[in-house]
C-alpha positions as CSV (number, residue, x, y, z in Angstrom):
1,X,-2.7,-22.0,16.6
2,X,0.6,-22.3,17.7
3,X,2.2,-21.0,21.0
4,X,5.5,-20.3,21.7
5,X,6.0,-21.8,25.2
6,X,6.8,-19.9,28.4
7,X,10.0,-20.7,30.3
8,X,9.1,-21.4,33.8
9,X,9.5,-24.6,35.6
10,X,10.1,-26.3,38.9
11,X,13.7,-25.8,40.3
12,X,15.6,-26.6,43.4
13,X,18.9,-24.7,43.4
14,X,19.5,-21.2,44.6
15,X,20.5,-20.4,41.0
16,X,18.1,-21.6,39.3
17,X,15.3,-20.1,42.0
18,X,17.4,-16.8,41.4
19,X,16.7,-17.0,37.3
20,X,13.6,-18.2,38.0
21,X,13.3,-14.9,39.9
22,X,13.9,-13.0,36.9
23,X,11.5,-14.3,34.8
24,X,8.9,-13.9,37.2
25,X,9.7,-9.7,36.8
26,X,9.2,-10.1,33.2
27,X,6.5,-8.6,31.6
28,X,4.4,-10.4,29.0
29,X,3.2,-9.4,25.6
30,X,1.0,-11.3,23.8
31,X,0.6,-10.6,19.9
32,X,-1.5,-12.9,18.1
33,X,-0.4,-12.8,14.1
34,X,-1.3,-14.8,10.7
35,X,2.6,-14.6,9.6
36,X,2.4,-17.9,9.5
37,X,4.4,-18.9,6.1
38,X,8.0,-19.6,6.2
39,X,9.5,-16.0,5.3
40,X,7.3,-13.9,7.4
41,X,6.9,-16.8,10.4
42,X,11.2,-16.7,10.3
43,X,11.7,-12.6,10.0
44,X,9.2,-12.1,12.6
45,X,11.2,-14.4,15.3
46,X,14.2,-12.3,14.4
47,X,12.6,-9.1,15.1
48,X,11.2,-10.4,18.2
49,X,14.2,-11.7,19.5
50,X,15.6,-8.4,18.6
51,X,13.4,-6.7,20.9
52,X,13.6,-8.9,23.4
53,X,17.6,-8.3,23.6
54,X,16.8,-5.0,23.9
55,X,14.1,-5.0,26.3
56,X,15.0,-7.9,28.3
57,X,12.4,-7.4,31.2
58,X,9.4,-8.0,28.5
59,X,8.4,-11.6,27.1
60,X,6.9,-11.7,23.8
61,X,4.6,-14.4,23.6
62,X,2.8,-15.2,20.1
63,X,0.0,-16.9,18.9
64,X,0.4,-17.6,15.5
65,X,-2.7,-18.6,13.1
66,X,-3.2,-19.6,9.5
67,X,-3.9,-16.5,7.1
68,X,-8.0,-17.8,6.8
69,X,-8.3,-18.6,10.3
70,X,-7.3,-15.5,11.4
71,X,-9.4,-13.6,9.4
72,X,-12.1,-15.3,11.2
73,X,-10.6,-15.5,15.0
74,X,-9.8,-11.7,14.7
75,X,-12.9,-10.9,15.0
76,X,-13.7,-13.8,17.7
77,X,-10.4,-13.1,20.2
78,X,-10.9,-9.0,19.9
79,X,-14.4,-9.4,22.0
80,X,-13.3,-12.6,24.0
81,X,-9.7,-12.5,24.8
82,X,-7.6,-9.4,23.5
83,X,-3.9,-10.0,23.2
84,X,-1.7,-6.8,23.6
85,X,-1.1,-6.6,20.2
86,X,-2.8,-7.9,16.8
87,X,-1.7,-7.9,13.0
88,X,-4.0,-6.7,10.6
89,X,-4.3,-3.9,7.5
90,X,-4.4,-0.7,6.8
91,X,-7.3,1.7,5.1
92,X,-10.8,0.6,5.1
93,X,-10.3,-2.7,6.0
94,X,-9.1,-1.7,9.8
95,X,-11.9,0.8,9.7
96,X,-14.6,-1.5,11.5
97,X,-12.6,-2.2,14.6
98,X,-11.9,1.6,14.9
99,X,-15.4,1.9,14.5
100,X,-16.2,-0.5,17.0
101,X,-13.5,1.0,19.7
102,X,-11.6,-2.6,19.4
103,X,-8.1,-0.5,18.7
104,X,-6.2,1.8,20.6
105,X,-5.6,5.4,19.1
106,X,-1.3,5.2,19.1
107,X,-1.6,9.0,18.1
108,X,1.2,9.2,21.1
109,X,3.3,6.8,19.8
110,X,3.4,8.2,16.7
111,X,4.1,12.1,18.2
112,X,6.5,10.8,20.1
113,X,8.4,9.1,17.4
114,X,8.7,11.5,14.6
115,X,6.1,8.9,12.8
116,X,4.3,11.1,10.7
117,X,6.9,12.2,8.7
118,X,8.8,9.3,8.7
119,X,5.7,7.4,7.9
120,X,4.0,10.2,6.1
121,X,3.3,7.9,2.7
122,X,1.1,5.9,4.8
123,X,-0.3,8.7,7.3
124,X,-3.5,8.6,5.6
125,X,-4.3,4.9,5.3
126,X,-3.3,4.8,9.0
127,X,-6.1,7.7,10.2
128,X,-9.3,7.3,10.8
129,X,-10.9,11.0,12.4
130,X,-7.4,12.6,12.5
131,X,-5.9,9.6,14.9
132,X,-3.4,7.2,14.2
133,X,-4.5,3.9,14.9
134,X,-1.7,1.2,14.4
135,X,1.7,1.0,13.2
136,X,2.7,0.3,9.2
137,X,6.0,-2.3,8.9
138,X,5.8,-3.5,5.5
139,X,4.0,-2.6,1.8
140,X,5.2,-3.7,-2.0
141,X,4.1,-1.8,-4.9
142,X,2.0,-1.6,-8.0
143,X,2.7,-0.1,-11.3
144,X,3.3,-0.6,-14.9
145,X,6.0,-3.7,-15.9
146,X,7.1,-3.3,-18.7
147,X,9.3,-5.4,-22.1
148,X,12.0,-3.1,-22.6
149,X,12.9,-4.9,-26.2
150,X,9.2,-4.8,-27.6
151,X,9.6,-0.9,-26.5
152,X,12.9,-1.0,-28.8
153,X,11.3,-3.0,-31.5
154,X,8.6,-0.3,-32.1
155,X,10.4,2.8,-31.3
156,X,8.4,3.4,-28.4
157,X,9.6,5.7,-25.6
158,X,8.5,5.0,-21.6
159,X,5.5,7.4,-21.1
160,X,5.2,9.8,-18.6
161,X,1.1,10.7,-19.2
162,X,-1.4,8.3,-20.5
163,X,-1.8,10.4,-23.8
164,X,1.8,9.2,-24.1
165,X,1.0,6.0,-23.3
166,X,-2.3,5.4,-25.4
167,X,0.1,6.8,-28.9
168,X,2.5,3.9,-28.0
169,X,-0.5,1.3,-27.8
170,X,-1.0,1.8,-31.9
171,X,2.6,1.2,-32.6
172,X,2.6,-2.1,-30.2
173,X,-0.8,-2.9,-32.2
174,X,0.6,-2.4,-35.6
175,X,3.3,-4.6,-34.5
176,X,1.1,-7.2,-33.6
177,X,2.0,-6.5,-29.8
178,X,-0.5,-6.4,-26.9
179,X,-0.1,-3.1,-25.7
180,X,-1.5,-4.1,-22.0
181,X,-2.1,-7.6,-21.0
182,X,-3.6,-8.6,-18.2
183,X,-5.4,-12.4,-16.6
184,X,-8.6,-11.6,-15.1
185,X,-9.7,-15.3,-14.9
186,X,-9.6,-15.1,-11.1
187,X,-10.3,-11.2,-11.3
188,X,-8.6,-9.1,-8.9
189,X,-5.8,-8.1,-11.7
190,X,-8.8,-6.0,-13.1
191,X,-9.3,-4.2,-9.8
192,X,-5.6,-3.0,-10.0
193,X,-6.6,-1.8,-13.6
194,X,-9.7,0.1,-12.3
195,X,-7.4,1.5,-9.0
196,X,-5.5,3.1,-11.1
197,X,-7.9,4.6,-13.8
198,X,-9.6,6.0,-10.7
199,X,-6.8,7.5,-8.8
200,X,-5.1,9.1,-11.4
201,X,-8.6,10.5,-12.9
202,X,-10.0,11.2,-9.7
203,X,-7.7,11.1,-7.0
204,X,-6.9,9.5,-3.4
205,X,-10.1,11.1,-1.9
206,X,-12.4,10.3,-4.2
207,X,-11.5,6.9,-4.9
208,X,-11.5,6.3,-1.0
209,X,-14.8,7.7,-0.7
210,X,-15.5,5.8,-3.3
211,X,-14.9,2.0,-2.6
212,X,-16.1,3.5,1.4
213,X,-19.5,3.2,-0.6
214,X,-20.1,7.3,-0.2
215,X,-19.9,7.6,-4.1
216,X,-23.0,6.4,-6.2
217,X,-21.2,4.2,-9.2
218,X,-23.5,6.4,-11.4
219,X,-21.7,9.3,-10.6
220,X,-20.4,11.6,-13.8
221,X,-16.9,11.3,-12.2
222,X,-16.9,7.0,-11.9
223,X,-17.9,7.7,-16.2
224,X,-15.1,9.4,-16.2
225,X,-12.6,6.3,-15.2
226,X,-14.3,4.2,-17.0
227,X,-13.9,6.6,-20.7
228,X,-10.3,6.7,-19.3
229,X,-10.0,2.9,-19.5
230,X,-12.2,2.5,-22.6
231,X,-8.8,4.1,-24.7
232,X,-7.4,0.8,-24.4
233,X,-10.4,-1.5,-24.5
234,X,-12.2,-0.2,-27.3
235,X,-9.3,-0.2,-30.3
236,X,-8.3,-3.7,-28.9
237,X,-5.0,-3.0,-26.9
238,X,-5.5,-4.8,-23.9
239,X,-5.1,-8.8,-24.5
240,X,-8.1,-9.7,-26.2
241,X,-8.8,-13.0,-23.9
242,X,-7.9,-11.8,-20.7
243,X,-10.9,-13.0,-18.6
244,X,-10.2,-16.6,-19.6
245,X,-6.4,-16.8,-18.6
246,X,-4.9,-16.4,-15.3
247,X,-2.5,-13.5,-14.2
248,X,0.7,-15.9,-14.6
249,X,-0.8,-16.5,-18.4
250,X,-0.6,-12.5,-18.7
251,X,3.1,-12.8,-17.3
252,X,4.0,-14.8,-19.8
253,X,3.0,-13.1,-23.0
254,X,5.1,-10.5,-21.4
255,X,7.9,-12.2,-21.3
256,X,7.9,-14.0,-24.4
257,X,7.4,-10.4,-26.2
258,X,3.9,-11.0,-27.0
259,X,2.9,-7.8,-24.7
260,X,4.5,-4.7,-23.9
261,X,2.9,-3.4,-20.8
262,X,1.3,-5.5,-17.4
263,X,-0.2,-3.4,-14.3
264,X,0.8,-5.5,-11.5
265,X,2.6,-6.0,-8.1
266,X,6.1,-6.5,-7.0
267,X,5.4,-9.8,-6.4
268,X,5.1,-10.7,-10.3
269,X,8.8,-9.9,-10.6
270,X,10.2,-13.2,-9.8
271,X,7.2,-15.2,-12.2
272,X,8.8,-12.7,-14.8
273,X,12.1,-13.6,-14.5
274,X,11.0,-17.3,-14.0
275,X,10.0,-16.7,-17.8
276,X,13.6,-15.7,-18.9
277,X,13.1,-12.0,-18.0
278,X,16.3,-9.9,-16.3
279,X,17.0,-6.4,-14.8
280,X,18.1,-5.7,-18.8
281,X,15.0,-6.5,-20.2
282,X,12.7,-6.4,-17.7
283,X,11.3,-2.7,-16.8
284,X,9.2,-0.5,-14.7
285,X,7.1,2.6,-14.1
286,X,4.7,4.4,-12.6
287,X,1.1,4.6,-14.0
288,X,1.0,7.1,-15.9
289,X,-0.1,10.6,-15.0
290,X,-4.2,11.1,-16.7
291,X,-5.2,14.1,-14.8
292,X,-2.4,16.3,-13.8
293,X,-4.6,18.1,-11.0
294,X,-4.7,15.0,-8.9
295,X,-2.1,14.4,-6.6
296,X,0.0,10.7,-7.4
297,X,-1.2,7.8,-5.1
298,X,-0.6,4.6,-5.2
299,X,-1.7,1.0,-4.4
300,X,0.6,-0.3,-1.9
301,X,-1.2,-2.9,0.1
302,X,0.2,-2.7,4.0
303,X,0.8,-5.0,6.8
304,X,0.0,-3.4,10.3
305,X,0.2,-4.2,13.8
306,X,-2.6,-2.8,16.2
307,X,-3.4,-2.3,19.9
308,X,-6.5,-4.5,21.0
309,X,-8.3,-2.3,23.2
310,X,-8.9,-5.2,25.9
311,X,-5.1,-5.1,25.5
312,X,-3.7,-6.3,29.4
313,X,-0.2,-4.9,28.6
314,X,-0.8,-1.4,26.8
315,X,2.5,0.5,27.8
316,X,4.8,-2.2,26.8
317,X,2.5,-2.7,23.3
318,X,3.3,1.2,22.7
319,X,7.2,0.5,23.3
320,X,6.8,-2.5,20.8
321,X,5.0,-0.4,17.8
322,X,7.7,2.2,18.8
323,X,10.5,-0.3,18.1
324,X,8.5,-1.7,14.6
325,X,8.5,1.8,13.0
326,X,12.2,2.4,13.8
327,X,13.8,2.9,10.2
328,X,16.6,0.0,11.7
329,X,14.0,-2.4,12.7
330,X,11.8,-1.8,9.3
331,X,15.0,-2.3,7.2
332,X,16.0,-5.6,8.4
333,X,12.5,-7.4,8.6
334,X,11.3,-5.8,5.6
335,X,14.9,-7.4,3.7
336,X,14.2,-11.0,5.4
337,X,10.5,-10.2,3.6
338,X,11.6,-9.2,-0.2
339,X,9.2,-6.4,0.6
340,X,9.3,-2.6,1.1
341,X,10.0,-0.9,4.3
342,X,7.4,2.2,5.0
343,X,9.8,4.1,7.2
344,X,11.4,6.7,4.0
345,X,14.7,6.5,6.5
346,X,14.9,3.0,6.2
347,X,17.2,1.5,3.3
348,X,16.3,-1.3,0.9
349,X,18.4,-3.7,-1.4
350,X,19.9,-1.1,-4.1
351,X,21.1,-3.6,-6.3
352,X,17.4,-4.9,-6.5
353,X,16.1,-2.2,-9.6
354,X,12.3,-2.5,-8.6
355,X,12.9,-2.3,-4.5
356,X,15.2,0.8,-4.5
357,X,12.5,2.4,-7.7
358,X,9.3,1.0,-5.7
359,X,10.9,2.3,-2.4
360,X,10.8,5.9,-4.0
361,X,7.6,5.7,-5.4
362,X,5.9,4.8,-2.4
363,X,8.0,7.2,-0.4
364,X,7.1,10.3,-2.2
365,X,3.2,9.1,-2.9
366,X,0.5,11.8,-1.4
367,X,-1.3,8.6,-0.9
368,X,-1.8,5.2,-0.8
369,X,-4.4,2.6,-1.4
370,X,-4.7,-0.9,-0.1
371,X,-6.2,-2.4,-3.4
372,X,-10.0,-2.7,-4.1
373,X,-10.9,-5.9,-2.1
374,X,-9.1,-4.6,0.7
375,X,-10.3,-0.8,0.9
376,X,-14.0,-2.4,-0.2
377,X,-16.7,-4.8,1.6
378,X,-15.8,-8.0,0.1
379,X,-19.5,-8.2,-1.5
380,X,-18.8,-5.1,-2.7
381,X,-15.4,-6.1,-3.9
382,X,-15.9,-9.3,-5.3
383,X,-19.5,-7.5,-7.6
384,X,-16.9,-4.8,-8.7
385,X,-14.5,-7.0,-9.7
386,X,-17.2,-8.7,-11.8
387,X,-18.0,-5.5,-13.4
388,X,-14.7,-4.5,-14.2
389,X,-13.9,-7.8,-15.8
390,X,-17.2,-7.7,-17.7
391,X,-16.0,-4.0,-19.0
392,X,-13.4,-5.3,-20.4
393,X,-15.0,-7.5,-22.5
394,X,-18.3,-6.0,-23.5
395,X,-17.3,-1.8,-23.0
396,X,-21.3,-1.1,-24.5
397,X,-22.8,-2.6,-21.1
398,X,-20.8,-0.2,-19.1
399,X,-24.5,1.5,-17.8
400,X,-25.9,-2.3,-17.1
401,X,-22.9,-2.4,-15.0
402,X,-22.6,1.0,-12.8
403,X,-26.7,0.7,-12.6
404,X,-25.8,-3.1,-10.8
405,X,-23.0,-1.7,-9.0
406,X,-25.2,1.5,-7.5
407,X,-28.2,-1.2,-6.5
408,X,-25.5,-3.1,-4.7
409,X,-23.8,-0.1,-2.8
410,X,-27.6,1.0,-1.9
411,X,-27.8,-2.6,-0.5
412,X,-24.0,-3.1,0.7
413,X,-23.5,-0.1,2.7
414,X,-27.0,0.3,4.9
């Protein structure tokens, strides 16, 4: 753990007592944080110093940890020795320190800010018995990448439902095209896939309830996903040896033209172009629209900051998630990040194709989930995952699997 050093020392002159005067008015806020990587460790400095500049009587002080360790020490330093503020995630996976009365309810900061309508796509995955309890700075999203020339080879047109989307799939078959490729060899790229099935079949509410283990998996509704998904699996239009490759495997037929369509994150966009892809050839969408009475959500995993409720410095911790949600603020981290601001006033990068259409889509979402292994226990995660990636393969042991899945949310969620 790292420590950025305070600024006191011994001095003799007047002057220097007199400055040392001043930084003994100052205020201190500590905010222990896993941006530890290059990027994030670099735009975070900047936004501190920012706020520092503009509140010059508070002294942000930060403890910064490895991503693993911190997911440990979280749960260590939020019982022994609260800082005033603490990075963490949104949706189910903040749910057990709300639980546990180890966050602050910022309801007030967000009243006070106009922050549920400026942060209304990610009201929900912030609220936890009608309270806000943190503040959102940063998401990317998921969706459907696509080959634009493979879509001109076969005459296929971007789909706006999934009927649409299933008729392409025979004319990228008969072509000898991949209609969907995907690399489940370390298998959360199948839990995108079975996000998606579900929200769009089901909805936001359900699929929250859902992976909140509330839902038996043997529920006529769960079947229903999975028929959803069998379209593809069954006639053979999802990459037939998915489980054995990885995700960068599945960017690759993508880009060479051996697949026409790949559910995936932001974050693949730079492995795509990496394989020869550009803003001309290289496309995107959201997925499509299955049952048109369910509200769109999306996946959009989000980055939060949070108010220890051992916090020693609560007032100036409120003026700091006050300052994080600003649309100003959210704009210039989030463009030092190559991610998405979640403040819908903010601005993003509109020569960048997939920002400025992810920024929308997010914007606009009723919605959003944090992606299965976040929004579910990781035991729950990691034997869903297992499932969905054994789906794939062998569709015919689809009761084997929800039967497994329903002993192990009995089991998981006592």
């Amino acid at each position: 753990m790292l420590r950025k050093p305070l600024g006191t020392g011994l001095v003799l002159s007047v002057a220097l007592l007199g400055a040392t005067s001043a930084i003994a008015q100052q205020r201190v806020l500590t905010f222990n944080t896993d941006t530890s990587d290059p990027a994030p460790k670099a735009a975070f400095e900047a936004l501190i110093a920012d706020f520092e500049a503009e509140y010059p009587d508070i002294d942000v002080q930060t403890n910064l940890f490895d991503h693993e360790g911190y997911k440990t020490a979280i749960r260590n330093f939020l019982t022994a020795d609260s800082p005033d503020l603490a990075n963490w995630y949104a949706g189910n996976r903040m749910k057990p320190f709300v639980d546990a009365g180890q966050f602050v309810d910022v309801s007030d900061v967000w009243a006070d800010n106009d922050l549920n309508a400026q942060l209304a796509s990610a009201e929900s995955a912030m609220t936890i018995d009608g309270k806000q309890w943190g503040v959102p700075y940063t998401y990317y999203q998921w969706g459907m990448y696509y080959n634009k020339a493979v879509y001109d080879q076969v005459g296929a047109k971007v789909p706006e439902t999934y009927e649409d989307f299933v008729a392409n799939c025979k004319l990228f078959k008969d072509a000898g095209i991949d209609c969907l490729t995907t690399g489940t060899s370390a298998m959360w790229p199948a839990a995108g896939l079975f996000d998606y099935f579900d929200l769009r079949t089901n909805g936001y509410d359900f699929h929250m309830q859902l992976t909140a283990g509330e839902i038996p998996w043997t529920d006529e509704r769960v079947r229903n996903t999975f028929a959803e998904w069998n379209k593809l699996v069954e006639p053979g239009y999802i990459t037939a040896n998915a489980a054995a490759i990885d995700w960068q495997d599945a960017a690759a037929l993508l880009s060479q033209g051996k697949a026409a369509n790949y559910v995936m994150g932001n974050f693949a966009v730079a492995t795509f172009k990496d394989g020869g892809m550009t803003d001309d050839t290289l496309g995107f969408f959201p997925f499509p629209t299955i049952n048109p009475d369910v509200a769109r959500a999306e996946d959009a995993p989000t980055d939060t900051v949070h108010i220890p409720a051992g916090a020693k410095n609560p007032e100036d911790a409120k003026t700091f998630l006050a300052f994080l949600a600003r649309p100003d603020v959210q704009t210039k981290l989030n463009a030092a990040l190559g991610q998405l601001p979640v403040n819908n006033e903010s601005t993003v990068d509109e020569a960048d194709p997939f920002l400025s259409q992810g920024f929308e889509m997010l914007s606009t979402a009723s919605g959003l989930a944090q992606f299965f292994d976040r929004d579910a226990p990781a035991e729950m995660a990691a034997s869903g995952m297992e499932g969905f990636q054994e789906f794939m393969a062998y569709p015919a042991n689809l009761e084997d699997i929800l039967n497994r899945l329903e002993s192990d949310r009995q089991r998981i969620y006592k």
